[in-house]
N, C-alpha and C positions, 0 to 999 in steps of 0.2 A: 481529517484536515491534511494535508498534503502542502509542502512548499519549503521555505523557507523555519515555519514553526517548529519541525521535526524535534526529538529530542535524539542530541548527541553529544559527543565529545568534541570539547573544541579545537583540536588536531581535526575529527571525522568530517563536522560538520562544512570547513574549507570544503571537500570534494564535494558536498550535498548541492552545491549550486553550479555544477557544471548542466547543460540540457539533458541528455540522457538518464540520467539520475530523477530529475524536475517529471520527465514524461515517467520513468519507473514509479515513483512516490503518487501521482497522478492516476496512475492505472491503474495501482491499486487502493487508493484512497475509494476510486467511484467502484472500483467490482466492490469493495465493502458495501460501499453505499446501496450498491445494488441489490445486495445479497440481505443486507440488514433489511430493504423492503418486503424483497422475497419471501423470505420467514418470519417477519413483525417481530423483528428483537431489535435492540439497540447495538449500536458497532462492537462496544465491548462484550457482546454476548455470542459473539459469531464463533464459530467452530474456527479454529486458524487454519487447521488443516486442509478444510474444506476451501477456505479462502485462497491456502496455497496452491490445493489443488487447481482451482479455477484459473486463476493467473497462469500456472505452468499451460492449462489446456490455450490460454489466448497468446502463449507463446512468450511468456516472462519469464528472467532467467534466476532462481532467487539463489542457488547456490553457489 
């Protein structure tokens, strides 16, 4: 799920709703989505690594 729902901190979560953030949370909510089709597991079963790696390769910046 991606948006508004995120868990954070109530100081963090202010930044969470600026657009760039909205499209970050977004891109990777769906390569999960993707990836969870991919291999027939559920989201929480996904390798994170693997998910981080994907995102770096479509040009996400997670650090």
């Amino acid at each position: 799920m991606a948006g508004r729902p995120i868990s954070a901190t109530h100081e963090a979560h202010a930044s969470t709703r600026i657009q760039p953030i909205c499209y970050a949370t977004g891109q990777a909510a769906g390569t999960a989505a993707a990836l969870s089709l991919r291999y027939k597991v559920m989201p929480r079963e996904l390798n994170v690594g693997e998910l981080q790696e994907t995102l770096r390769r479509q040009g996400a910046i997670l650090d």
